[in-house]
C-alpha positions in Angstrom: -26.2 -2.9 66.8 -25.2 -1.8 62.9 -22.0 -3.6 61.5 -19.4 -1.9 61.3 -17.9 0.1 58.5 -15.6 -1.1 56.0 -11.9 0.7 56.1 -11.4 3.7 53.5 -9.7 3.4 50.7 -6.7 4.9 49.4 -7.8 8.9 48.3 -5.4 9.1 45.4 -5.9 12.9 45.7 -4.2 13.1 49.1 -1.9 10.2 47.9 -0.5 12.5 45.4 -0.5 15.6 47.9 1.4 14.2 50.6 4.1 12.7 47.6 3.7 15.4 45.6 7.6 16.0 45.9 7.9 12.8 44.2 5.5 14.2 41.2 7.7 17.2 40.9 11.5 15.5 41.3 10.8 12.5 38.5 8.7 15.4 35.9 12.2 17.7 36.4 14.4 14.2 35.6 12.3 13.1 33.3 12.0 16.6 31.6 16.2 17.1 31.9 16.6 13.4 30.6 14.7 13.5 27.1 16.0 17.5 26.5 19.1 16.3 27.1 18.9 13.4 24.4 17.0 15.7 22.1 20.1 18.4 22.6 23.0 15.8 21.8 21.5 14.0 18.8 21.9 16.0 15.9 18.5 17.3 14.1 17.1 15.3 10.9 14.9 16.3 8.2 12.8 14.9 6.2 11.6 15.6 2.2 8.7 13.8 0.0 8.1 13.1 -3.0 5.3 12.0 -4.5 5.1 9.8 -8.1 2.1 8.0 -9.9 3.2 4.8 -11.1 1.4 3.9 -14.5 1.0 -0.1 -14.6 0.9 -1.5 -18.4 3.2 -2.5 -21.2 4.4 0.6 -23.6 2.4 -0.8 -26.2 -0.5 -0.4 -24.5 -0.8 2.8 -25.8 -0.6 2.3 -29.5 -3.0 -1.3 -29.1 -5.5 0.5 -27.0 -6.3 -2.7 -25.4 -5.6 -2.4 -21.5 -3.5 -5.2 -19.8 -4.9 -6.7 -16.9 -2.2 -5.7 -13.9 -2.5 -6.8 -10.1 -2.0 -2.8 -8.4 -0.8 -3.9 -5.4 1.7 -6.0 -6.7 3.2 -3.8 -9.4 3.4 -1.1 -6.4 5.7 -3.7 -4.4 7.6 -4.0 -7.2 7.8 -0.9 -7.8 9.0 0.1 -4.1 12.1 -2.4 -5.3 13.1 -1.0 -8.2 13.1 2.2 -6.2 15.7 0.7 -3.5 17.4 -1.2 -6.4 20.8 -1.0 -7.4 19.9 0.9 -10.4 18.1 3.5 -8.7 20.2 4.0 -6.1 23.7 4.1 -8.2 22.5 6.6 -10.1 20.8 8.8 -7.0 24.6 8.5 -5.6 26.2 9.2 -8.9 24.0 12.4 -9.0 24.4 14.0 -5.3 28.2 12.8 -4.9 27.7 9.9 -2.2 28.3 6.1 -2.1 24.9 4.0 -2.4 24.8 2.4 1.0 24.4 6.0 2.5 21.7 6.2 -0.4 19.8 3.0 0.6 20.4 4.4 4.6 18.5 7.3 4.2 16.1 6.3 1.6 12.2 4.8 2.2 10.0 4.1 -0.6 6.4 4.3 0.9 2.9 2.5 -1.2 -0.5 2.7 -0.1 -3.1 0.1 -0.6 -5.9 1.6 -3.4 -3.9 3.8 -5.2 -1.0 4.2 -7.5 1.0 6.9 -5.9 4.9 5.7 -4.7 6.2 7.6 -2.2 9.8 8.7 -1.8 11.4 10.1 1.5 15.3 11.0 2.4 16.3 12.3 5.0 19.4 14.0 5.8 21.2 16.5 8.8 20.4 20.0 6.5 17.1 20.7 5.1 19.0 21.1 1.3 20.6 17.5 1.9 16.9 15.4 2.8 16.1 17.4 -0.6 18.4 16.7 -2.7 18.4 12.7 -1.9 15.2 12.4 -2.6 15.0 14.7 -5.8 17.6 12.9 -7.0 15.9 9.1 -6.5 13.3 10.7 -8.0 14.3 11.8 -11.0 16.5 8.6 -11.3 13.3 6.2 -10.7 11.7 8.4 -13.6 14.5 8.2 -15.8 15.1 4.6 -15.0 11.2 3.8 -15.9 11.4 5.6 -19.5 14.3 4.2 -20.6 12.9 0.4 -19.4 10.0 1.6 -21.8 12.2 3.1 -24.6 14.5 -0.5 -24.4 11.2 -2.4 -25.1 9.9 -0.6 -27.6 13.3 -0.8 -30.0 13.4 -4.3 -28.9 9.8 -4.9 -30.1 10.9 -2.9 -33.7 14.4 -4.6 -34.2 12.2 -8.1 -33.7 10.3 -7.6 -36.6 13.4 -7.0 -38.7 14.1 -11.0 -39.3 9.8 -10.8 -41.3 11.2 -7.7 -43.5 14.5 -9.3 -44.3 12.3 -12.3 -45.1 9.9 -10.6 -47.4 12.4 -8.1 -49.0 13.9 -11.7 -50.3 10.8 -13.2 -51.3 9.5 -9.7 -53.7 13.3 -10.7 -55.5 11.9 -13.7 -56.7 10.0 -13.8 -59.7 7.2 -16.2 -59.7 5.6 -18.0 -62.4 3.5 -15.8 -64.7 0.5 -16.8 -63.6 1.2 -16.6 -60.4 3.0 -13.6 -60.2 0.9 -10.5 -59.6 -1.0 -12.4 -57.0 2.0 -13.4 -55.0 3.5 -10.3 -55.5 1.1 -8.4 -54.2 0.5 -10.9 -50.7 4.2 -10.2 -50.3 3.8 -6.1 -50.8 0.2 -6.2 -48.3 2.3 -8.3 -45.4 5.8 -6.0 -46.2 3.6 -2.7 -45.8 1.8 -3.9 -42.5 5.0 -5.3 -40.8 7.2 -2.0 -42.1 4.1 0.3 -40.8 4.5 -1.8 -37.3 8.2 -1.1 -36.9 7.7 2.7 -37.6 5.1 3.3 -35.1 6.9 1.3 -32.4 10.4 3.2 -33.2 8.2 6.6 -33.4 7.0 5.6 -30.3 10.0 5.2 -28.6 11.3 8.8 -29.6 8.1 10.0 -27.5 7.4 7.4 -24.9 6.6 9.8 -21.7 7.7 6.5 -19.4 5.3 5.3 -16.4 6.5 7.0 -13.8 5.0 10.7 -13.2 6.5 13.2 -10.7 2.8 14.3 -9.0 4.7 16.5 -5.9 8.7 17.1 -6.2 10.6 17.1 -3.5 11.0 20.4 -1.3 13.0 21.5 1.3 11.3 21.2 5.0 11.0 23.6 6.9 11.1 21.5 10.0 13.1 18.8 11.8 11.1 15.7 11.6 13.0 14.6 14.8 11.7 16.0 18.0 12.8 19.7 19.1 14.5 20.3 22.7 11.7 22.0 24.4 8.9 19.2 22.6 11.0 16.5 24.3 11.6 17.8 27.4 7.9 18.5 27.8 7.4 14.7 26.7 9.8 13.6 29.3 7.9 16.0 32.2 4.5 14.6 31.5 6.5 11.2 31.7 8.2 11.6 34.8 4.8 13.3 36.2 2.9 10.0 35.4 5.7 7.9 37.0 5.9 10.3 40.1 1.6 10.1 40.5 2.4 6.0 40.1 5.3 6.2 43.0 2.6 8.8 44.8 0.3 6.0 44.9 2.0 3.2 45.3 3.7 4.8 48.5 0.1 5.2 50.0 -1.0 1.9 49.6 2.2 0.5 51.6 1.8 2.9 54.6 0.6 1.6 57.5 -3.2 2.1 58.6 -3.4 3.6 62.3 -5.2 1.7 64.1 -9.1 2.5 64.6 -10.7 3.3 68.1 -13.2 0.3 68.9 -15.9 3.0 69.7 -15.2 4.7 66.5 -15.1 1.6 64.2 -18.5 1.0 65.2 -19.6 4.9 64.9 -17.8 4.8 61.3 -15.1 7.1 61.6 -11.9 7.3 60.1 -8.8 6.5 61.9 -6.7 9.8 62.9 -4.0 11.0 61.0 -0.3 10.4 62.4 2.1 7.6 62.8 0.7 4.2 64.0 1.1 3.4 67.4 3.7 1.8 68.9 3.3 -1.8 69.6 4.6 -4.0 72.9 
């Protein structure tokens, strides 16, 4: 005699057939649900713009020695300043708003490898996510070249003190033997330090700043959040998944009919219908 076969599985395919009512009720919640959501919140948008960040000291520029900067940290810092106080005050200042509604809808974005900072606002009108962001951009420029300005007058006024100094020293006549020599040290160190001062406070009339606007910010032409019809088609395919899940699940807890000894042993399937009633 052959053993006899092992009971059939669960066919998902019929599982899902004989439930598919299920399938179709939980996509059309699911599908009403998320359009619904989608159709009460109001619609955001979302602008970008993108800056390259130029790490170094202003004089860098007029020593032509680099400075050795960490990227990744000066781009953290960086994100900071950009959701500082400073920043922000003057991004309010400029669109007519307080800055906690700034720092709300504001995100200052850095990628690992680069030097780019990222700014994005958002805002319920396409011309409002622009404006926010235009305006923390320009402020985060303007804040960076008058950082670099500051320094470079500070640099210049701190060599004032060595000019004062000298200026003193050439009114004092020295012995006569001694006198052209000193007089001269005095002109050779009063000429370098004076030629100093002038390039840093030139410098400072021109300083570009370190902060670079590569992409300015534009009005999009798109919500960034989802549509009505994208998240009601989200919530069919959703409630379709959950419905195939309920399908299957359904089957699995039905009871099995029970099999005809003769036809366990032939390996047929037991028949279709309610189980039989027991005594």
């Amino acid at each position: 005699m052959s053993a006899p076969a092992p009971e059939a599985g669960v066919d998902p395919l019929s599982a899902v057939a004989r439930s598919w009512y299920w399938v179709v009720a939980l996509a059309l919640v699911g599908a009403a649900a998320l359009g619904a959501a989608a159709s009460v919140l109001p619609p955001g948008f979302e602008s970008r713009s993108v800056l390259l960040f130029t790490p170094g000291d202003p004089t860098q520029a007029l020593s032509g020695s680099p400075q050795a900067v960490e990227p990744g940290r000066m781009l953290q810092s960086q994100a900071e300043v950009v959701l500082g106080d400073d920043v922000v005050g003057r991004a309010a200042d400029e669109i007519g708003t307080t800055p906690e509604d700034v720092r709300r809808r504001l995100t200052a974005e850095t990628a690992d490898g680069d030097l780019l900072v990222t700014v994005v606002g958002t805002g319920d009108s396409p011309g409002e996510a622009q404006d926010l962001t235009a305006a923390v951009a320009d402020a985060y420029a303007v804040r960076s070249t008058e950082a670099g300005v500051a320094s470079l007058v500070e640099q210049a006024e701190a060599l004032q003190p060595s000019v004062d100094a000298l200026l003193a020293q050439s009114r004092v006549l020295p012995p006569p033997e001694l006198r052209s020599a000193q007089q001269d040290a005095v002109a050779s160190q009063l000429a370098t330090i004076r030629a100093r001062q002038d390039q840093l406070l030139a410098a400072s009339r021109v300083y570009p700043g370190q902060v670079q606007v590569l992409s300015a910010a534009q009005e999009p032409e798109e919500p960034a959040t989802p549509t009505v019809s994208r998240s009601a088609g989200v919530g069919a395919v959703l409630g379709a998944v959950l419905g195939v899940l309920v399908a299957l699940a359904r089957a699995w807890r039905r009871p099995r009919a029970a099999v005809p000894r003769g036809a366990r042993h032939r390996g047929e399937r037991a028949p279709e219908g309610d189980p039989p009633a027991t005594t």
